[in-house]
N, C-alpha and C positions, 0 to 999 in steps of 0.2 A: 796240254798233255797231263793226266792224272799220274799222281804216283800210284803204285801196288797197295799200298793201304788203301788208298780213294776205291780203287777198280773192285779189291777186293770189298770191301763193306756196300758197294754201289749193287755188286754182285747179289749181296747179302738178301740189302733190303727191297731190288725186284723182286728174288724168292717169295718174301716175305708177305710183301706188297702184291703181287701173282698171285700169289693164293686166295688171297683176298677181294681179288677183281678191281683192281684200280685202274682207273686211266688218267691219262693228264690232256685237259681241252687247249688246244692250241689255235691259235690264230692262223689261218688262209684263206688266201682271194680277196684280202680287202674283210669285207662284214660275215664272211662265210667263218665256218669255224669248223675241226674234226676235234676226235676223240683217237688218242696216238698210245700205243702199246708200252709198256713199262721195258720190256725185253731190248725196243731198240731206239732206245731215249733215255737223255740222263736230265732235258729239262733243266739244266744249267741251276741245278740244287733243290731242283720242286721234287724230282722223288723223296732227297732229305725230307722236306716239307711233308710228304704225304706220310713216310715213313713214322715221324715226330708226333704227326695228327693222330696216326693209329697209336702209338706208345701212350697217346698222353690218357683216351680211351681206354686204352684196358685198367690204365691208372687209375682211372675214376672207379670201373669196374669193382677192380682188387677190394677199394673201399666201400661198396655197396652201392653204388650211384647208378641208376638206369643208365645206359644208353642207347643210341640208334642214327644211324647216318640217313639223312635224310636229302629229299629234294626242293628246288624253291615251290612247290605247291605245297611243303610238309609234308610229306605221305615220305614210310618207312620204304629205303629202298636195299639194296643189295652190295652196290655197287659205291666206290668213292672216286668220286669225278675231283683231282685237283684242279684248280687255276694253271696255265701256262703262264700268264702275263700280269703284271694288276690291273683287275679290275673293278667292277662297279657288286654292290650287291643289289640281287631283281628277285624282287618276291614273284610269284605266279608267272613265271618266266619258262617256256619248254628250252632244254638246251645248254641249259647255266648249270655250272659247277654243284657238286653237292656240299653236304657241310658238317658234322656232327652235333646232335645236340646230345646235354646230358642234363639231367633230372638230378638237382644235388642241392641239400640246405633251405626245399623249400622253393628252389628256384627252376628256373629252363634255362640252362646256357649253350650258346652256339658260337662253336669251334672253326673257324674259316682261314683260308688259306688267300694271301695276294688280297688282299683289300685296299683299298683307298680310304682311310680315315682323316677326317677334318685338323686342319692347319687351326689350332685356336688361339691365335696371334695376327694370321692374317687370312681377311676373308677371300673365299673362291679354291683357295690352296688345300690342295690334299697330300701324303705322304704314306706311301705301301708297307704293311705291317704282314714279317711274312707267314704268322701265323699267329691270330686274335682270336681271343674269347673273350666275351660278353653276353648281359640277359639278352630273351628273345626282346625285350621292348627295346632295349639301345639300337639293336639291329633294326628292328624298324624303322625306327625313328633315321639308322645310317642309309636304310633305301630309300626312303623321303628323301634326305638330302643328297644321294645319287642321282635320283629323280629328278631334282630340282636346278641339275648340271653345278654339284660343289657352293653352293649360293645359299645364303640363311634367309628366314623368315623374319617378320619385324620382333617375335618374339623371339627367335632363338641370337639378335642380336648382341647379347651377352653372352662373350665365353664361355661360362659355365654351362651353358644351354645346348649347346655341340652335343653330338653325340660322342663318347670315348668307352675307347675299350679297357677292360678290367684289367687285363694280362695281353702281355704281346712279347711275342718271341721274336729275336733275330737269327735268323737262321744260318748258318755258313760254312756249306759241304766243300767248296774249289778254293780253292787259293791258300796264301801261305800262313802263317801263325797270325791271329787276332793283334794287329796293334796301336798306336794309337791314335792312329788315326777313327778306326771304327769305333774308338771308345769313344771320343769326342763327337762321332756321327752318331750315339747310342744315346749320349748326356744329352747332345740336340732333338731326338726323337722324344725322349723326356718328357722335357720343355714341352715342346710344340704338340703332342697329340695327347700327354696329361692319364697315362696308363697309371693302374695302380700298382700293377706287378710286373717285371721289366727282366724278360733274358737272355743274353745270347751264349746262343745254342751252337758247338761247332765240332768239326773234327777232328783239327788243331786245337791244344793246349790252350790257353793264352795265357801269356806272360803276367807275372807277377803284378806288374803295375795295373795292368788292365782289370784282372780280378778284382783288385782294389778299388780302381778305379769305379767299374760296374758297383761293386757292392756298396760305397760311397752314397750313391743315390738313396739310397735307403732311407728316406725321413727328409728328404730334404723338396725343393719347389713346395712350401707349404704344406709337408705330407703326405704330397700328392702320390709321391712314391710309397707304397708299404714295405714293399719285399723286392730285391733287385741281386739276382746273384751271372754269372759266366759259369758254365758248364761245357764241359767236353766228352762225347760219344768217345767209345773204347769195343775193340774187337779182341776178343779172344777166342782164338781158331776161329768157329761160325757162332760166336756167340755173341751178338750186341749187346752192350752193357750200357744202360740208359733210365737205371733208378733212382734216378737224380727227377722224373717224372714224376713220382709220386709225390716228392715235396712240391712241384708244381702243382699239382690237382690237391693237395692238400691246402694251398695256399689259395688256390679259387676258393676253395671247399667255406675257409676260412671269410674269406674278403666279401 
């Protein structure tokens, strides 16, 4: 059961999300798959996700960065197809999820929802990041190793060699205040998929310790981390409050 805040902001961001033409692809019949209405799904926190994705987009925006939501052929489409599930990324694929990319610092980065990113600790093992951005060449190289069913090549035998994402968000629209357990499961995500920029995203507060805790990472696993903050969505009347975006796209902008 949602509280009145959840209903309400859920309320919000289909609005939001509605206007925009989103859907979210869901899994049925085994390998079949639909496209499922925002009006009457909540996708067990992927509208947050899709919500987050647009926020992060206009972000880029605000600060001059092309954008455009695209399909796995690339070609500019209309529409933002979320993940329901995690899964794999599939270039020239009819069917699959959209994604956005943005034109910033010289670079192509693309913004994806539900992914499976490589385990760089142990081979074969992947772990879902609920919303990454990375260049177009990492992504490549992540459908290669999707392609390849989670399994390295003789050159990509060295960790370093994996594909990792630049920035990854945790995302966490249901349940109760961030604690710590999720920070401990956030410090392990760390470790194991080797992001540069690390945050979770939520609707609840989180406590003191957590905040700390998140932002701790910050310079540590060899640097690997650069930037690592907890942030929390806020409604006021119908108005989402989610500026805490901009230092994230400033921080790709950066990295």
């Amino acid at each position: 059961m949602m509280t009145r805040e959840q209903l309400q902001l859920l309320m919000e961001m289909r609005e939001e999300l509605g206007n925009l033409g989103t859907y979210i692809k869901v899994k049925n019949s085994g390998a079949r798959s639909k496209k499922k209405a925002l009006a009457d799904y909540d996708g067990k926190g992927k509208v947050f996700e899709g919500f987050l994705m647009l926020r992060l987009k206009a972000s880029f925006e605000a600060i001059g960065a092309g954008t455009s939501i695209n399909n796995s052929h690339g070609q500019d489409v209309k529409r933002l197809v979320i993940r329901g599930a995690p899964g794999k990324l599939r270039r020239r694929s009819d069917g699959e999820a959209t994604f956005i990319t943005v034109s910033v610092g010289g670079r192509t980065i693309e913004i994806h929802n539900s992914l499976v990113w490589p385990d760089h600790m142990v081979d074969g093992q992947g772990h879902e990041i609920d919303i990454a951005a990375a260049t177009k060449e990492v992504c490549d190289h992540l459908a290669a190793w999707h392609e390849r069913g989670y399994s390295r090549t003789r050159s990509e035998f060295h960790y370093a060699r994996l594909p990792r994402p630049l920035m990854g968000i945790e995302a966490k629209f249901r349940g109760d205040r961030p604690d710590r357990e999720l920070g401990r499961s956030i410090t392990g995500l760390a470790v194991l998929v080797q992001m540069r920029l690390l945050y979770l995203i939520s609707l609840a507060r989180a406590s003191t310790p957590i905040l700390e805790q998140i932002r701790a990472l910050t310079g540590h696993f060899a640097g690997s981390v650069l930037h690592s903050r907890a942030y929390h969505v806020t409604l006021e009347g119908t108005k989402i409050d989610t500026l805490f975006m901009d230092e994230v796209a400033r921080q790709i902008e950066r990295n």
